[in-house]
N, C-alpha and C positions, 0 to 999 in steps of 0.2 A: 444357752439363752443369752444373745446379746442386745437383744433392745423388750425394752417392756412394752406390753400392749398394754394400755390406759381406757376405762369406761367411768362413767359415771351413773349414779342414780338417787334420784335426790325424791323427795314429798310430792313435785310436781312434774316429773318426768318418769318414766320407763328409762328402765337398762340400756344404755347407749354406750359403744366403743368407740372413740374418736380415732384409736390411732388404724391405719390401713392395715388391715391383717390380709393373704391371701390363705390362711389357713385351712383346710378340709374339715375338718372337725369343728365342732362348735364344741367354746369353753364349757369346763366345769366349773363351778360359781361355789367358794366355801366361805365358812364363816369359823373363825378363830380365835382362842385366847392369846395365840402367841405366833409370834412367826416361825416357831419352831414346831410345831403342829401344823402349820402351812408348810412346811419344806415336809413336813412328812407326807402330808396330803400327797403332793406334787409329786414325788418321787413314787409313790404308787399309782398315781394315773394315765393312763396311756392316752389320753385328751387334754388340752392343753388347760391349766387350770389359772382364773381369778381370785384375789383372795380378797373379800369384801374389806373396806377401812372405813371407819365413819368417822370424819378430816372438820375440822373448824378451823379455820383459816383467820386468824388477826393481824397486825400490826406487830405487836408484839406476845410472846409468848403466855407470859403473864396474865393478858387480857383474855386469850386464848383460853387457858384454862378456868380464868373466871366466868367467859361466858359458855361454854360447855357446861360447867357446873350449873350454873343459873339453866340452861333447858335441860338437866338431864339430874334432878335432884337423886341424891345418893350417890353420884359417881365422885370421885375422885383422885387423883394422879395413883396408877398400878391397880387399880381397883380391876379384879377380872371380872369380864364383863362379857363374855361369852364373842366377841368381837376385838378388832385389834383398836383400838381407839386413838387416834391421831388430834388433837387440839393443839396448834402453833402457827408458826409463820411460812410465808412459802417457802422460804430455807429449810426450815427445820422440816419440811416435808419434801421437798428433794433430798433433801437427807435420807431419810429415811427409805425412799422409792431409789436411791443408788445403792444402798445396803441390799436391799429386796434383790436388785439387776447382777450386783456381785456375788453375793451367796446363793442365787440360782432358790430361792424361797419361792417363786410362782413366776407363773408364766406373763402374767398381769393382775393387773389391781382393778377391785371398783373403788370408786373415792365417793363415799356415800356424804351427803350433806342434805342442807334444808330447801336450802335454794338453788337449784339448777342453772338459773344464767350466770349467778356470781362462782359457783363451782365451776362451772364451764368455762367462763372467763380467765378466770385462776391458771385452770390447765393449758389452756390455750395459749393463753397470752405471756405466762412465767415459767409454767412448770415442764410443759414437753419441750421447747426451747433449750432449756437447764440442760434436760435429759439426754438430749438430740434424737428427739424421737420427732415424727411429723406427723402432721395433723391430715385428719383425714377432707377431703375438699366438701362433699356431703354428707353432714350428718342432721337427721331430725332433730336437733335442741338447742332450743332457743339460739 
């Protein structure tokens, strides 16, 4: 696996892939406590697999976790959560999405959020760039 294929899906949009896949198969979609359960998933699928993240995106990290915390009462930092949970900066989440691309843990991500245009802006405009992945010319969202 050398480029990751990126989707999002947020409260006001359906599952959407930005980045160009020619793929035959259509993804398998999991959901995780750990990245390490996701590399296991993967490695038993003979379909190309996403692994759901549900990503808050701030300024700074700090903020990031305080406002995840504030929508998602009882969570907090390592808490397992039956999902991989991402709250930080777009750094810290290319961070994370090059670890994914290096350890071969899935084939792509969903980057689950609340809001769909600022999640999609995010990826668009900082995070496939980061990655060197490219965007797809049509996609449904927003």
């Amino acid at each position: 696996m050398n480029v990751l294929r990126i989707a999002v899906e947020s409260d006001d949009t359906a599952w959407t892939e930005l980045t160009d896949s020619s793929a035959d198969a259509p993804p398998t979609r999991i959901r995780s406590s750990s990245l390490g359960e996701a590399a296991a998933a993967t490695a038993r699928s003979t379909r190309p697999v996403f692994v759901d993240i549900d990503v808050h995106v701030a300024d700074t990290v700090k903020e990031a976790f305080a406002e995840y915390a504030d929508a998602h009462p009882g969570w907090a930092p390592g808490a397992r959560t039956g999902t991989i949970v991402h709250p930080g900066t777009v750094g810290t989440l290319v961070g994370l999405l090059r670890d994914i691309v290096a350890t071969g843990v899935a084939d792509g991500v969903t980057l689950r959020g609340p809001a769909a245009m600022t999640l999609v802006r995010h990826v668009r405009a900082e995070i496939m760039p980061a990655l060197g992945v490219d965007v797809r010319d049509q996609v449904g969202v927003p």
